[in-house]
C-alpha positions as CSV (number, residue, x, y, z in Angstrom):
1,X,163.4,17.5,164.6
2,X,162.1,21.1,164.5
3,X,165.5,22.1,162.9
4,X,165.0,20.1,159.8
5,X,161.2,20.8,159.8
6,X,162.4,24.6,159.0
7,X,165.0,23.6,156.7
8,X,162.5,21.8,154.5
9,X,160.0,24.1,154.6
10,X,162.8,27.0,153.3
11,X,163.8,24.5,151.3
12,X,160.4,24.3,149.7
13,X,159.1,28.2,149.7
14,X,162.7,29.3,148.6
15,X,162.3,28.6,145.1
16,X,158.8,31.5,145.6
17,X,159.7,35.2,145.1
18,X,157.2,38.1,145.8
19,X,156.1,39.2,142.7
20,X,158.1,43.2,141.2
21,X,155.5,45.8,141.5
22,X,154.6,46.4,137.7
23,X,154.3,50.1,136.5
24,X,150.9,51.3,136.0
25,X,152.1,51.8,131.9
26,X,152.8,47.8,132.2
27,X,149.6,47.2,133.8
28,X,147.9,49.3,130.9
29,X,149.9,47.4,128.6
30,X,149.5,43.7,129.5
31,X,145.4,44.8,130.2
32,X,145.2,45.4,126.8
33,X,147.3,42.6,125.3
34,X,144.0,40.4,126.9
35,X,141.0,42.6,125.9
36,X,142.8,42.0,122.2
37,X,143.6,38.3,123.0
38,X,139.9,38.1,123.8
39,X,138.3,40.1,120.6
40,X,140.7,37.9,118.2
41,X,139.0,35.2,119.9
42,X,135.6,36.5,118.9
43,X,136.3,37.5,115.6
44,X,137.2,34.1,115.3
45,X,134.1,32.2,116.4
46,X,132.0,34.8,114.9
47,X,133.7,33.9,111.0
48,X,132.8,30.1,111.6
49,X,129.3,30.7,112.4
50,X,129.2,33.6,109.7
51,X,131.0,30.8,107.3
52,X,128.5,27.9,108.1
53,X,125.3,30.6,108.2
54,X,126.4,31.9,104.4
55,X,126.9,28.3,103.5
56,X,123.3,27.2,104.0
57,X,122.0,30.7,102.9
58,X,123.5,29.8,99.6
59,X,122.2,26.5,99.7
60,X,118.6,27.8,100.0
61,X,118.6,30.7,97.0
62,X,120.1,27.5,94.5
63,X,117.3,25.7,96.0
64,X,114.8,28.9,94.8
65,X,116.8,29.5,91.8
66,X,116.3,26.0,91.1
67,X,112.6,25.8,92.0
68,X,111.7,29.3,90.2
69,X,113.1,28.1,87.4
70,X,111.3,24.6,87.0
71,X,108.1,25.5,88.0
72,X,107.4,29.2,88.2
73,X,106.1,29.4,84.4
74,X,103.1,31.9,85.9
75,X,104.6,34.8,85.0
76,X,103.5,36.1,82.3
77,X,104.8,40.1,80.4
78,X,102.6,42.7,80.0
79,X,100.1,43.0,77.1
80,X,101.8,43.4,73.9
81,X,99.2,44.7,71.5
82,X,98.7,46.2,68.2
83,X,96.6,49.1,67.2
84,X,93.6,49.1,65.0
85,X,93.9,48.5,61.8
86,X,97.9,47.7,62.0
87,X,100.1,45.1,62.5
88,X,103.0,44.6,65.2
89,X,105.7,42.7,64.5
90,X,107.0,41.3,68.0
91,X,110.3,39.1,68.9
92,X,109.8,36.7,71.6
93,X,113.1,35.9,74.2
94,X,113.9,32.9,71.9
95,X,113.8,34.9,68.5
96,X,110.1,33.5,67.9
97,X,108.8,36.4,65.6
98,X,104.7,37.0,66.4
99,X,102.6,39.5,63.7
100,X,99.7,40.7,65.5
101,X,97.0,41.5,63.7
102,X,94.5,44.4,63.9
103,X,93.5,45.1,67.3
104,X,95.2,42.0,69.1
105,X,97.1,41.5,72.1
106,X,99.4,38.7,73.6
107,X,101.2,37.8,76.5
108,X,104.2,35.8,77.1
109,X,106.7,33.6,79.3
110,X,110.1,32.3,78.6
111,X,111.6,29.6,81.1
112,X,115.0,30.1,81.2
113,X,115.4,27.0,82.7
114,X,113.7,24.5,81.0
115,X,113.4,26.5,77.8
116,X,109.6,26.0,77.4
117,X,107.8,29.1,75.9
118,X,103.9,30.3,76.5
119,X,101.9,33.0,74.5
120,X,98.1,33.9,75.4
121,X,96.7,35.7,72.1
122,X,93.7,37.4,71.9
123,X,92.8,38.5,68.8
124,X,94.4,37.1,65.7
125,X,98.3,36.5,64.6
126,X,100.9,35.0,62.3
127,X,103.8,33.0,64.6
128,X,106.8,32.1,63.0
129,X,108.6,29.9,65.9
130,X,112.0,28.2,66.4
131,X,112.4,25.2,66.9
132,X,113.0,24.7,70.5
133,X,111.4,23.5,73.3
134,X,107.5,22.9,73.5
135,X,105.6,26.3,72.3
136,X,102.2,26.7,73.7
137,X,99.6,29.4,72.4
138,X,96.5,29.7,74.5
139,X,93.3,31.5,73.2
140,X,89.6,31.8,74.4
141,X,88.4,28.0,73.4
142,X,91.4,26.0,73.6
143,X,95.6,26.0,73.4
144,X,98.1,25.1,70.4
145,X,101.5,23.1,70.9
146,X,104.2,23.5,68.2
147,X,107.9,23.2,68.2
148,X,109.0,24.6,65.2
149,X,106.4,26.4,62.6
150,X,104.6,28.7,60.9
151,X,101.0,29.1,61.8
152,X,98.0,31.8,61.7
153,X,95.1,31.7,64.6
154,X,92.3,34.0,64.4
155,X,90.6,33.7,67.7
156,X,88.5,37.3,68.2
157,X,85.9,34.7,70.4
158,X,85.4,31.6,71.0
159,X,82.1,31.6,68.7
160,X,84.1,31.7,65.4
161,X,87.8,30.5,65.8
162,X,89.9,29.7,62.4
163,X,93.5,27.9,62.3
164,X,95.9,28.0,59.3
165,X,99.3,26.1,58.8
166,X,101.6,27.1,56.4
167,X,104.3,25.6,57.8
168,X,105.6,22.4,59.6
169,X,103.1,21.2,61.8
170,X,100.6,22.1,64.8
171,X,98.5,20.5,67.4
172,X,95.2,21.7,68.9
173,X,93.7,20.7,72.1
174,X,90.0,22.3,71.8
175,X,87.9,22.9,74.2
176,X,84.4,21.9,71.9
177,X,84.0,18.6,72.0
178,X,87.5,17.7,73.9
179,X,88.7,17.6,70.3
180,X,92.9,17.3,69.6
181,X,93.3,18.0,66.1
182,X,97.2,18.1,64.0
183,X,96.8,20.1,61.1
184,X,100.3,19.0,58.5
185,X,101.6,22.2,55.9
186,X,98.9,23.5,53.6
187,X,95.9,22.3,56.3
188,X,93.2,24.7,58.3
189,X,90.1,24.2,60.0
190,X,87.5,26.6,61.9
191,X,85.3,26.1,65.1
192,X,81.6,27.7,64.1
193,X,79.2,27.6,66.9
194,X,80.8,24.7,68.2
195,X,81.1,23.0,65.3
196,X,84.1,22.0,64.0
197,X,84.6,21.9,60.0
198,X,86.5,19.9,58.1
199,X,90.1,20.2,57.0
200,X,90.5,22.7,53.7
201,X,93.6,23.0,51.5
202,X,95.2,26.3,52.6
203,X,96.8,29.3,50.2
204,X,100.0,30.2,51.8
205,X,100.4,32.8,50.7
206,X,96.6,33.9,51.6
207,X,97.7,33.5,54.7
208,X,100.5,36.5,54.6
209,X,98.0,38.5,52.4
210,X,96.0,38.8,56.1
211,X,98.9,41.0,57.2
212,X,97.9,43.4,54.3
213,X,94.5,43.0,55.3
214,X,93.3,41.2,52.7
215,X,91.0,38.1,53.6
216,X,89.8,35.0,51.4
217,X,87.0,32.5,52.5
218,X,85.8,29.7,50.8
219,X,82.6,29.6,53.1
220,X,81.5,31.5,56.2
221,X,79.0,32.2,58.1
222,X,77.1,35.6,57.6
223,X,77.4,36.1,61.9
224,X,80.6,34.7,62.0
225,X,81.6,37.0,59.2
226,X,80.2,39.6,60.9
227,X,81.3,39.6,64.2
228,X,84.7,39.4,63.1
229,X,85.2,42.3,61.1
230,X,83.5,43.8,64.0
231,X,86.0,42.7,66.4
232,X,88.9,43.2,64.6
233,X,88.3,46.7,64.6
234,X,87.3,47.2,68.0
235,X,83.7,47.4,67.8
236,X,81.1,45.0,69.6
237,X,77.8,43.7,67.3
238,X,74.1,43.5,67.3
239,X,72.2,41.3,64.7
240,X,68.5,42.0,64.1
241,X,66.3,40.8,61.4
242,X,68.8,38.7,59.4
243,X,69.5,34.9,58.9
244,X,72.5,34.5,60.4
245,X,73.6,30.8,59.1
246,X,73.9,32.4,55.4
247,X,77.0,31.5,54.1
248,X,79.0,33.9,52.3
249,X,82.2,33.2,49.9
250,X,84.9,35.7,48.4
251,X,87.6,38.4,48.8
252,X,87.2,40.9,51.4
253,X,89.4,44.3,52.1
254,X,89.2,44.4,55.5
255,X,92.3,47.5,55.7
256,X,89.2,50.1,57.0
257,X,86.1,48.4,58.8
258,X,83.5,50.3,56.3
259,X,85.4,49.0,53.3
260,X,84.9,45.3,54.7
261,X,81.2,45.8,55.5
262,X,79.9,47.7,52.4
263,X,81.7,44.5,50.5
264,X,79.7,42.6,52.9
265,X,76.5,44.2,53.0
266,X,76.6,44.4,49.3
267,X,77.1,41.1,48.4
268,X,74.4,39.7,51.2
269,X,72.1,42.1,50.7
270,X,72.0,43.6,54.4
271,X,72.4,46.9,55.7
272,X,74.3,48.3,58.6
273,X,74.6,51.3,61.3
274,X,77.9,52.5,62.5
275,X,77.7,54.1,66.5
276,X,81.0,55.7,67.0
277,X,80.5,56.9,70.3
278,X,79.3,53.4,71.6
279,X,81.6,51.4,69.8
280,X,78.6,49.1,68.3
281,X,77.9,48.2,64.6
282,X,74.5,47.5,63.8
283,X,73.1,44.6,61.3
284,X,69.7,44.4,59.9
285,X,67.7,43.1,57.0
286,X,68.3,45.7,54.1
287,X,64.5,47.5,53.5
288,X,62.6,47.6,51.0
């Protein structure tokens, strides 16, 4: 019995062999082999999480892109204005063309993405747009929507605004009376102390003629006539002595501010006072 125990126990561990001693150059060797098994291994769970971390980074700048484009129309340029007494000739992002008139200034937005286009003007100018998408001028008293025109907004203040078409069509939202007001090729209008007048036929090529300066009313009143030459050179007003609801009708030169006003003055029978230092013209009764 104890015989064949030992025979089946060498039977067993005879198929065992001590291990060969290994060199310490094959230890070296087969310790390295692992620590590169090991990094390969790293590398490779660290390019599947890099893989799915890139994929959703991705995901959220479209998802920016996407939303900056919509809805990000808040950014406007910086102030594109014309000098005194000049006019600027300005190209939008969509090829719009804008003339500013003397001493005016606008800012703009294109969205690339929806293709909607925003101006804020203050001051007076001729737009000739593209048709497009929706066009939207804003000015002290109110905002204009076009898609494809040409137009003329003089809009110094809100006291005396004045809105030409010579061109297509135009739509006003107003901020006197909540009034929304679509003025057709060859129509105009003016806001006079909140007032609104009523439509007149309009000279198209008048309407360029402002470009050289040159400025046609039918009927307007003496403050409102006033204050705009005033403005449109840069100069603020004062009005003492003088009835300020006298209408006045004609040609006026307005390419230099005393030019305008001696036409002015002239015709109404008024005098005036020029400060140059504080930037204020002066308008009384003329004396006797």
């Amino acid at each position: 019995m104890e015989k064949n125990r030992n025979e089946n126990i060498e039977t067993f561990t005879g198929r065992y062999s001590i291990p060969a001693r290994r060199s310490k150059e094959q230890a070296w060797e087969m310790l390295n082999h692992r620590i590169e098994q090991a990094e390969n291994h790293k590398t490779r769970k660290f390019s599947k999480a890099s893989l799915i971390i890139g994929s959703i980074a991705a995901v959220f700048v479209f998802v920016f892109i996407l939303y900056t484009g919509m809805f990000n129309t808040g950014k406007y340029s910086p102030d594109v204005n014309s000098g005194i007494a000049s006019v600027k000739e300005y190209f939008l992002p969509d090829s719009s063309v804008v003339y500013l008139n003397s001493n005016s200034t606008i800012k703009y937005h294109y969205n690339n993405f929806t293709g909607e286009r925003n101006v804020v003007l203050k001051g007076e100018a001729l737009f000739d747009v593209k048709e497009g998408r929706r066009f939207i001028v804003e000015f002290e008293g109110g905002k204009a929507k076009v898609l494809g025109t040409v137009f003329n907004i003089s809009a110094y203040s809100g006291n005396y605004m004045q809105f030409d078409c010579a061109e297509g069509s135009i739509e006003l939202n107003l901020d006197v009376q909540r009034k929304r007001i679509r003025l057709s090729e060859g129509e105009g209008f003016y806001v006079s102390n909140e007032q609104i007048s009523g439509l007149h036929d309009v000279n198209i090529d008048s309407i360029y003629e402002r470009m050289n300066g040159i400025y046609h009313w039918e009927t307007i009143r003496l403050d409102h006539l006033l204050s705009f030459i005033s403005l449109r050179f840069g100069y603020s007003y004062d009005f003492r002595n003088i009835d300020p609801a006298r209408k006045f009708s004609g040609k006026v030169d307005l390419t230099d501010m005393n030019t305008g006003l001696n036409i002015v003055s002239y015709a109404m029978g008024i005098d005036y006072s020029v400060s140059d230092e504080e930037k204020t013209v002066t308008f009384h009764a003329k004396s006797n």
